[in-house]
N, C-alpha and C positions, 0 to 999 in steps of 0.2 A: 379183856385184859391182854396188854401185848408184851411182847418181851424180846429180847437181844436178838437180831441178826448182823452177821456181817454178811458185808459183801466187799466180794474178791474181784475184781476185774484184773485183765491182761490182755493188752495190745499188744499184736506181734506184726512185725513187716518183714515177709519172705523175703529173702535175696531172689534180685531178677535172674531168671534161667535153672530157677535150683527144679530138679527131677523131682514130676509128680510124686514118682513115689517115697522119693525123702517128707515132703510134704503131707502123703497122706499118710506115714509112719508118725509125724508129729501129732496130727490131729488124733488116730486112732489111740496113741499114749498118751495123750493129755485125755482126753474123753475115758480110757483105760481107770484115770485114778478115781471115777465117780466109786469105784470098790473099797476107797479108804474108810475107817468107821467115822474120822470124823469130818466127813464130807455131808453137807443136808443133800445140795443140789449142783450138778455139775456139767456144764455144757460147752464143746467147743469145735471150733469149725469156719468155714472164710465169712469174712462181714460180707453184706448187701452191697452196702454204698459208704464211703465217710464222707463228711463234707468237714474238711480243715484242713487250713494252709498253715505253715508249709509240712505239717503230719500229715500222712498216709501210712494205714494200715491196711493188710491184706488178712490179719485172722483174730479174732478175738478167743478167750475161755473169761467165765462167767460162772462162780462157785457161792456155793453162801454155809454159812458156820454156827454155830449157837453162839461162839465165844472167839475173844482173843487166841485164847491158848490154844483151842481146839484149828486156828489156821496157820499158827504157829509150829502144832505139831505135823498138820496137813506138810505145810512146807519145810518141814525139817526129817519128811519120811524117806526113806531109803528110795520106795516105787517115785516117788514126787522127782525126787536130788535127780534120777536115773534117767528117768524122760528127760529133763531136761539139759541135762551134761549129753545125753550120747545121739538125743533126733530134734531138740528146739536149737539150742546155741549155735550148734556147727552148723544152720540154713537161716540163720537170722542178721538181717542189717539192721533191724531198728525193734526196740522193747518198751513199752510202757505200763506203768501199775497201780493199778489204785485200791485202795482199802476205805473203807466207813461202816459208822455203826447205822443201822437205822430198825425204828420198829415193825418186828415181825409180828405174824398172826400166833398164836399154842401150838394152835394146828399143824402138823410136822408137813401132814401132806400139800398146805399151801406154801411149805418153802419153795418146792417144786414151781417148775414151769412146763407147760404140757408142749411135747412136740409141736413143731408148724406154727409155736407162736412167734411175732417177732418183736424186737427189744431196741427201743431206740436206749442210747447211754448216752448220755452229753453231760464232758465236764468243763468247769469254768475255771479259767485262770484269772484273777482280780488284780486290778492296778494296787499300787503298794497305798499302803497308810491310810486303810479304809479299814469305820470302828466297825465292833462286833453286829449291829444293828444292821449292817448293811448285809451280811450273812443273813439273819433272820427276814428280811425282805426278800430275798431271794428264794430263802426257802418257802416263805410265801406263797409266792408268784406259783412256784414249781408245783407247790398242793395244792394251787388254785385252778391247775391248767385239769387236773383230775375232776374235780368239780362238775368244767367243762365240758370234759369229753366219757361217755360213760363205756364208750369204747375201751377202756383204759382200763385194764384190769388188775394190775398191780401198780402202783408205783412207789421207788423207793428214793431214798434224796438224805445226805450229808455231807460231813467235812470229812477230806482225805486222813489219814492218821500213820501211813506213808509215807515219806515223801521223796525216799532216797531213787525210787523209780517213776518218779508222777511229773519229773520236768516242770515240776514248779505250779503244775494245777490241781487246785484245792479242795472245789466242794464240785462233786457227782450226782447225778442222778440220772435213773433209770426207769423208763416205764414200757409197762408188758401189756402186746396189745393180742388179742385173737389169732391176726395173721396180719399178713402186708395190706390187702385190702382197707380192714382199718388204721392200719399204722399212716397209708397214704391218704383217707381220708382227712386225719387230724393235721398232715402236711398242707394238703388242699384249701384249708380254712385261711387263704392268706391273711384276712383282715383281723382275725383273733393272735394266729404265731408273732403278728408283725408290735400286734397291740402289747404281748407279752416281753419280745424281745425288749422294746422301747423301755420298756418301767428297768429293766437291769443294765440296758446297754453303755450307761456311765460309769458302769462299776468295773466291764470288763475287758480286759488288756485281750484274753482270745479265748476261743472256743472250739473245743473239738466234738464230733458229733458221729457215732459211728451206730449204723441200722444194720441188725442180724435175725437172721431166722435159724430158731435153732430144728437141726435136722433130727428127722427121726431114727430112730435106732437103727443101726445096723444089723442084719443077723447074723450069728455065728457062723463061719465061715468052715464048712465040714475036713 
């Protein structure tokens, strides 16, 4: 039996030149809120690679929720407000955000994503005046690409519910692979990527695409 998660995504693009350690003050205070109660799972740190024009991103965080309200209250906490009024905004050129619901495991501890995994996120922006059914093929494709690769150890996939920070892209998904080695395998397959690409690529105006490995903990600093 599955039941509600959300997922929280945030793209962030550093201003070129800003001081390391403005930069790694941002990341250690975002990574700081996985201590909120209602936080399941929280990770953040610079992306690998993005592949999307004209987006570039230099950092992603990556959280997930049982509920609406519980990201609602996530984002309306005093520590949450705080990081980001005093170490994200004042070193940021460009912000992007996505929300969706999709289904979770019971299991608390699989909301989790174990260090040195890494996490491809690609979301879709859609040309206009296309019905609901073309969503449902997409989503599809996206659970069929799991199917495929058993390398794939989570993945998760819906519509934005967002939209005031998503620049107009819709339906996300995410899949969580071991490590980069098989994340770059499933790249490598060009004749299957190409094969999947093709069945959606009438659908969509553009595509952003950003690969992260989430780093392992840091230790407390005496």
């Amino acid at each position: 039996m599955s039941s509600e998660t959300i997922e929280h995504v945030v793209l962030f693009k550093v201003k070129e030149n800003t001081d390391p350690s403005k930069v790694n003050a941002m990341v250690s205070g975002l990574n700081g809120l996985i201590s909120l109660d209602q936080v399941l799972h929280l990770t953040a740190g610079p992306v690998l690679r993005t592949r999307s024009q004209p987006l570039t991103f230099t950092h992603i965080l990556h959280s997930r929720y049982k509920s609406k309200d519980d990201l609602a209250s996530y984002s309306a906490h005093p520590s949450h407000v705080s990081v980001v009024k005093e170490n994200v905004l004042p070193i940021m050129e460009d912000i992007m955000a996505v929300d969706w619901i999709s289904d979770g495991p019971d299991d608390v501890h699989a909301y989790t994503v174990p260090p040195g995994s890494a996490i491809k996120l690609t979301l879709l922006k859609l040309k206009e005046n296309l019905g609901e059914d073309v969503k449902s093929e997409i989503f599809r494709v996206i659970n069929g690409i799991k199917d495929n690769f058993p390398q794939i150890s989570q993945i998760s996939f819906g519509e934005n519910f967002s939209p005031a920070r998503a620049k107009g892209y819709s339906l996300a998904s995410l899949a969580v692979f071991p490590g980069v080695t098989e994340l770059e395998a499933v790249d490598s397959n060009h004749e299957f990527v190409n094969s999947q690409k093709e069945k959606v690529r009438d659908y969509l105006e553009s595509v952003v695409v950003v690969d992260y490995v989430i780093p392992s903990p840091q230790p407390a600093s005496l």
